[in-house]
C-alpha positions as CSV (number, residue, x, y, z in Angstrom):
1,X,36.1,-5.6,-29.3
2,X,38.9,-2.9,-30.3
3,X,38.8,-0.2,-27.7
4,X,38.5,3.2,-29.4
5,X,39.0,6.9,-28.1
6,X,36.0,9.0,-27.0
7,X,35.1,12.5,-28.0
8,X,36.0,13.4,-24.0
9,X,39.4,11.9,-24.9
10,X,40.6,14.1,-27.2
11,X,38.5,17.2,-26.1
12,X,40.7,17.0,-23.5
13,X,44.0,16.7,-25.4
14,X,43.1,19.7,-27.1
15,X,43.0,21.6,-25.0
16,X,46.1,20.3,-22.8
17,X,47.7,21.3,-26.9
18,X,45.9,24.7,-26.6
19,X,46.6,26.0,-23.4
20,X,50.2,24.1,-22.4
21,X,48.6,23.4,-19.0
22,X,46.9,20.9,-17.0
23,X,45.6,22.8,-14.9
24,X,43.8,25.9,-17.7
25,X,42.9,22.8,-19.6
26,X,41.0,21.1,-16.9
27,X,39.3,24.4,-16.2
28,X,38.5,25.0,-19.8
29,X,37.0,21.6,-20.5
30,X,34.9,22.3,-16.5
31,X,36.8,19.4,-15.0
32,X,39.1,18.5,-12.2
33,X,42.7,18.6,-13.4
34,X,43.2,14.8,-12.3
35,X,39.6,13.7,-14.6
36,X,41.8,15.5,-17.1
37,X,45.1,13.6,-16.7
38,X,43.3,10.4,-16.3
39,X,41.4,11.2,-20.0
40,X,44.4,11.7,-21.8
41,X,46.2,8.8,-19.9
42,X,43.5,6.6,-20.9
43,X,43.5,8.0,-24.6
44,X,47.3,7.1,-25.0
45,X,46.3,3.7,-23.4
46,X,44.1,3.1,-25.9
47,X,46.3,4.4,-28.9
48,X,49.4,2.5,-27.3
49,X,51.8,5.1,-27.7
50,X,52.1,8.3,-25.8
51,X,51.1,11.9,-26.6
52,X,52.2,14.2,-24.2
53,X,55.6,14.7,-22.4
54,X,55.1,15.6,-18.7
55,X,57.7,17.7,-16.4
56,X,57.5,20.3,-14.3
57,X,57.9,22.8,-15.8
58,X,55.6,22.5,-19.4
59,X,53.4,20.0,-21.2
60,X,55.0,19.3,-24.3
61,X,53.5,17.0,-27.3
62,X,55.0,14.3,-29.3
63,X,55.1,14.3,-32.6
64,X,52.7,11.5,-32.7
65,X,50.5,13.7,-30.4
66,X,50.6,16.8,-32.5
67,X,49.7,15.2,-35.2
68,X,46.6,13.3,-33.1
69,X,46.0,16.7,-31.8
70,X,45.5,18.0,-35.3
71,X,43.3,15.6,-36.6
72,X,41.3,15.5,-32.8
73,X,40.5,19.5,-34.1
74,X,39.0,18.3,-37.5
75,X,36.7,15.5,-35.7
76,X,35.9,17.9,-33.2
77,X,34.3,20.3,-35.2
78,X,33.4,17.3,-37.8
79,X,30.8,16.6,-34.6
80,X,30.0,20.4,-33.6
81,X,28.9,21.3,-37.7
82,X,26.7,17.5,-36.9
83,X,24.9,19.3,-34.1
84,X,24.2,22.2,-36.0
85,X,23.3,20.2,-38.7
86,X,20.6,19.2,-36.4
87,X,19.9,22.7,-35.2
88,X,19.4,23.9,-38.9
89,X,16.6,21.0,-39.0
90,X,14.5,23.3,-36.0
91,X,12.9,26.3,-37.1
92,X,15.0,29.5,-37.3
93,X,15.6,31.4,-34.2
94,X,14.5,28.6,-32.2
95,X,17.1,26.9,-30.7
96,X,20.4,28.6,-29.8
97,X,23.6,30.2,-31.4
98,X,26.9,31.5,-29.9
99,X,28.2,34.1,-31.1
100,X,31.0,36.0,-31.2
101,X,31.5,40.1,-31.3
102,X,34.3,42.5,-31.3
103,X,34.7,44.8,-28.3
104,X,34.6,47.7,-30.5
105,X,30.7,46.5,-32.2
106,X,29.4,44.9,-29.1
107,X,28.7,47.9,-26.7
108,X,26.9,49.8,-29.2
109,X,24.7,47.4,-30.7
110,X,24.0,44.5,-29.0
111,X,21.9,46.0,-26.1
112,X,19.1,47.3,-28.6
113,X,19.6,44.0,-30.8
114,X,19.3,41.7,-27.9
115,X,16.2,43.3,-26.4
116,X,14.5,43.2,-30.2
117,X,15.7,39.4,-30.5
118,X,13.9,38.5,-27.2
119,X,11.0,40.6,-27.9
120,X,10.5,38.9,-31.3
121,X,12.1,35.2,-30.8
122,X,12.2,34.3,-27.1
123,X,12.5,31.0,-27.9
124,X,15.9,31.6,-29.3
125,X,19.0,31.5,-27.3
126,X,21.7,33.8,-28.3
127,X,25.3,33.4,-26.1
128,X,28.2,36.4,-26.9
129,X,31.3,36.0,-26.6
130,X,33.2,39.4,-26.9
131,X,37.1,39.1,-27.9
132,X,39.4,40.1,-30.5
133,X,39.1,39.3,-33.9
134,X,42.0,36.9,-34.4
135,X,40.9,35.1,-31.4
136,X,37.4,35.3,-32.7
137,X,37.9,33.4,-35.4
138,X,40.4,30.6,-33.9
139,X,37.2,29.6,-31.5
140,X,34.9,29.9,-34.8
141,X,37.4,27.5,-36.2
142,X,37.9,25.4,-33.2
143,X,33.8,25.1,-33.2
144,X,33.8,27.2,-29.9
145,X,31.7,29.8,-31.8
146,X,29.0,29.5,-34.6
147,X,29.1,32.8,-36.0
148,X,31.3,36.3,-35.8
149,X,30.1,39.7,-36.1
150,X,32.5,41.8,-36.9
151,X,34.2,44.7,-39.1
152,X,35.3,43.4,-42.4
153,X,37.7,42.4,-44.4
154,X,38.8,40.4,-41.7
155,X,42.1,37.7,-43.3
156,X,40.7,34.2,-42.3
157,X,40.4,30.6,-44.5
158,X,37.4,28.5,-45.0
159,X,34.9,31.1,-44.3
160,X,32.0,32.8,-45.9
161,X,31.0,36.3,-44.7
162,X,27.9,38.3,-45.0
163,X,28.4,42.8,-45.2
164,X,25.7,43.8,-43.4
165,X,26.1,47.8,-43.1
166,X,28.9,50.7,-43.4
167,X,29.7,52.5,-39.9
168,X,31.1,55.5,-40.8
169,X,34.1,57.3,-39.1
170,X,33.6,60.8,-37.3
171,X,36.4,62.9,-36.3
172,X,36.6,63.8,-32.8
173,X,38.7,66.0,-30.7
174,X,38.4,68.5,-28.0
175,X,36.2,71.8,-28.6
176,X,39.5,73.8,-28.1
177,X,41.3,71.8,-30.8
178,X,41.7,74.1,-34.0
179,X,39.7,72.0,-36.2
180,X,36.6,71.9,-34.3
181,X,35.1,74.8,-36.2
182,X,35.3,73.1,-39.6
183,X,32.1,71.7,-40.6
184,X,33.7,68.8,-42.3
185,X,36.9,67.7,-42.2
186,X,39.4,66.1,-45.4
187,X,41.7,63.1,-44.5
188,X,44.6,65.0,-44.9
189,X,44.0,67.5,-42.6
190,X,45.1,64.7,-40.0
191,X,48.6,64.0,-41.6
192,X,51.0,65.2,-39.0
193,X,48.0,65.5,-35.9
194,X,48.4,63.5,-32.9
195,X,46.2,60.7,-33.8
196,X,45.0,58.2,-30.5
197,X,44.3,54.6,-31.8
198,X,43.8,51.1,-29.8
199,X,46.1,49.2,-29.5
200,X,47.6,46.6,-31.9
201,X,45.4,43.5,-32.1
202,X,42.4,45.7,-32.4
203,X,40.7,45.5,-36.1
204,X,39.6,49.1,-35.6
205,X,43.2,50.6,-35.7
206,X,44.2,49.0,-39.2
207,X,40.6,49.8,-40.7
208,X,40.5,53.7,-39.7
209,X,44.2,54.4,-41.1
210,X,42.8,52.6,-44.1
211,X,39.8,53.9,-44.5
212,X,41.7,57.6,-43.7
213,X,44.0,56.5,-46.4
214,X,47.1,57.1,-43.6
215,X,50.2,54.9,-42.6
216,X,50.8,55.1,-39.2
217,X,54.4,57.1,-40.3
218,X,52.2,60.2,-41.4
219,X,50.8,60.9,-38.2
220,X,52.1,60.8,-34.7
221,X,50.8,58.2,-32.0
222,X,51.0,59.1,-28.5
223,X,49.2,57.1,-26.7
224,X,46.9,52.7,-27.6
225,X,44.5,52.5,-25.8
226,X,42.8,49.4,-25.3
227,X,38.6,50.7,-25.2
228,X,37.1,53.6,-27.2
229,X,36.2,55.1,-23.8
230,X,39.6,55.5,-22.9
231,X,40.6,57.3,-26.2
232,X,37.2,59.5,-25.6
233,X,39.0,60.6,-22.1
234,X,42.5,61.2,-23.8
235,X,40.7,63.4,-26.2
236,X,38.5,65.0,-23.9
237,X,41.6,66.2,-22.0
238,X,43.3,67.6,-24.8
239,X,45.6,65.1,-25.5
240,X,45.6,64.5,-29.2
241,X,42.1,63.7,-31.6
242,X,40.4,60.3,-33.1
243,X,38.3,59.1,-35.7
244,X,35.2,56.9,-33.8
245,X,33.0,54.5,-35.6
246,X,29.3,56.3,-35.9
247,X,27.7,53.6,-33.7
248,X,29.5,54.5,-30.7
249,X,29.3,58.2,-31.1
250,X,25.0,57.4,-31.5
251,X,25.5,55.2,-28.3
252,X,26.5,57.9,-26.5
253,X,30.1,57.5,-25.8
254,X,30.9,61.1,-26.0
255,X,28.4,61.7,-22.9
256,X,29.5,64.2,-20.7
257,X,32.7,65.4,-22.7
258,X,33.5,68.8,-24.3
259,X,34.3,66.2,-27.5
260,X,33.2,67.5,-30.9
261,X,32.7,65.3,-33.7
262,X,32.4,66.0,-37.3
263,X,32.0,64.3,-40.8
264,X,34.6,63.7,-43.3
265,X,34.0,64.9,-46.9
266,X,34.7,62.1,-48.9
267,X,32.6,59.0,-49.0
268,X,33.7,55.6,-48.0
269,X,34.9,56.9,-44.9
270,X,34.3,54.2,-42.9
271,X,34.2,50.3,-41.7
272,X,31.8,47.6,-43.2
273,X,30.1,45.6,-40.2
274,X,29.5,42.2,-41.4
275,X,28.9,38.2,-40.1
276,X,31.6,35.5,-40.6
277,X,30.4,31.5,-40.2
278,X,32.7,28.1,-41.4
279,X,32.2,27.9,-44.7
280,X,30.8,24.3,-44.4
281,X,28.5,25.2,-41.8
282,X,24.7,23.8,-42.7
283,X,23.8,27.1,-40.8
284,X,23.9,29.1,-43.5
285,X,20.2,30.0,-43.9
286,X,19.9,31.0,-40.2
287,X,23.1,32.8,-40.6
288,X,21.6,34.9,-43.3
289,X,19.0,35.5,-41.3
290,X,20.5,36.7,-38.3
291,X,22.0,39.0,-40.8
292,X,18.8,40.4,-42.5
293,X,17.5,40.7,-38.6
294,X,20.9,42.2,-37.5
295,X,20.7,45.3,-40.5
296,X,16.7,46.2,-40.0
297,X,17.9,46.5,-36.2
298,X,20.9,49.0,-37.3
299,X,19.1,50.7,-39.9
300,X,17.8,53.5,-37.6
301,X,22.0,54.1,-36.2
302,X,21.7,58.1,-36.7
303,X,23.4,60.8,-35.4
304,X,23.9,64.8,-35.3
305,X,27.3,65.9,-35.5
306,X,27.3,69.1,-33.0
């Protein structure tokens, strides 16, 4: 009988292709870097040809291997939408789901929402993984991740997504700053201000200039930071002003600061908080659901601008 490759096989060769290293790759799949080798040894035995060139200095794929690697991805999540094809057969919020949330969502509503979920489902199993978006949605294509909640429109292919709420955009900056007096503020009274964004990479930057209406050449930047609480700091010493999502501000983040927020004027101000899945995945239903749970569990975000 024909020899053919396992699962482990090419899980493994995946992820020597996705992280260039033995040694991360053995680590990511939880195994000793010489089970590892011998895996992907043992793969190209079986294929009779090999798949990876090895030196000392990087691991570096044949063409034969990339393209095994690329078809290894498809069967790989082939197999992970077969388990959850399984999981859809249980009853919802039974089983377990990993999903994956921005750093600038998951702070500020995941506490409350993960108390209610194991108040009302304990039987269900929810795992977070908190990254940025882009890598967020290469693990919910890889099959790493089942579902993303994050800000939206989010560019990604083969995916369906589900708005859930707007999280509007306060302005914040430091009680001395001369537009804390004004009891609502127009977008283009921050052309030309000192405006503190994260960094590049993070959603949040490209979704407040646009929801502002602003390119980044009308206002000046003087400091990324990489967490809302830093930006909080910078503006709590003075040092330029921000808009902040209004879940963070009714999280508390401007605890103990001299920070004053206000509302903009206009509507739309603001971010749309949604879920991403495949768009093959037999989840769906659960999915939705998670979403309907996910809004009744937001709807009571409120806030006083002082």
């Amino acid at each position: 009988m024909t020899r053919q490759p396992t699962l482990k096989q090419v899980r493994y060769l995946v992820a020597v292709s996705e992280s260039g290293h033995f040694g991360k790759a053995a680590a990511s799949c939880h195994v000793s870097q010489s089970t590892l080798s011998a895996g992907i040894a043992e793969l190209e035995d079986v294929l009779g040809v090999p798949l990876v060139e090895r030196n000392n200095r990087a691991v570096i794929l044949t063409l034969l291997g990339e393209e095994v690697v690329r078809r290894g991805r498809s069967i790989l999540l082939d197999v992970e939408d077969m388990r959850s094809l399984c999981d859809a057969s249980a009853e919802p919020f039974a089983g377990k789901l990993r999903l994956g949330v921005i750093p600038t969502i998951a702070p500020f509503i995941l506490p409350g929402l993960l108390n209610r979920m194991r108040s009302e489902h304990p039987r269900f199993k929810l795992f977070i993984r908190e990254d940025l978006s882009g890598n967020l949605v290469e693990l919910l294509h890889q099959g790493e991740l089942d579902a993303l909640l994050l800000a939206l429109p989010f560019p990604a292919e083969r995916v369906e997504t589900m708005p859930l709420f707007e999280d509007e955009f306060m302005f914040a900056c430091h009680q001395n700053h001369p537009l804390a007096a004004a009891q609502s503020l127009n977008v283009e009274q921050l052309k030309g201000q000192e405006l503190l964004l994260l960094e590049d990479g993070h959603c949040l930057r490209e979704h407040a200039l646009d929801a502002c209406s602003l390119k980044e050449a009308q206002v000046s930047v003087p400091y990324q930071a990489t967490t809302l609480n830093t930006i909080v700091q910078m503006v709590a010493n003075g040092i330029g002003i921000t808009v902040l999502p209004k879940m963070a501000v009714a999280a508390n983040v401007l605890r103990g600061t001299d920070v004053q927020i206000r509302p903009f004027d206009a509507q739309g101000v603001s971010r749309v908080v949604g879920l991403m899945w495949r768009k093959k995945s037999p989840r769906r239903n659960e999915f939705q659901l998670l979403g309907n749970f996910i809004q009744e569990a937001s709807s009571g975000i409120s806030i006083d601008a002082k």
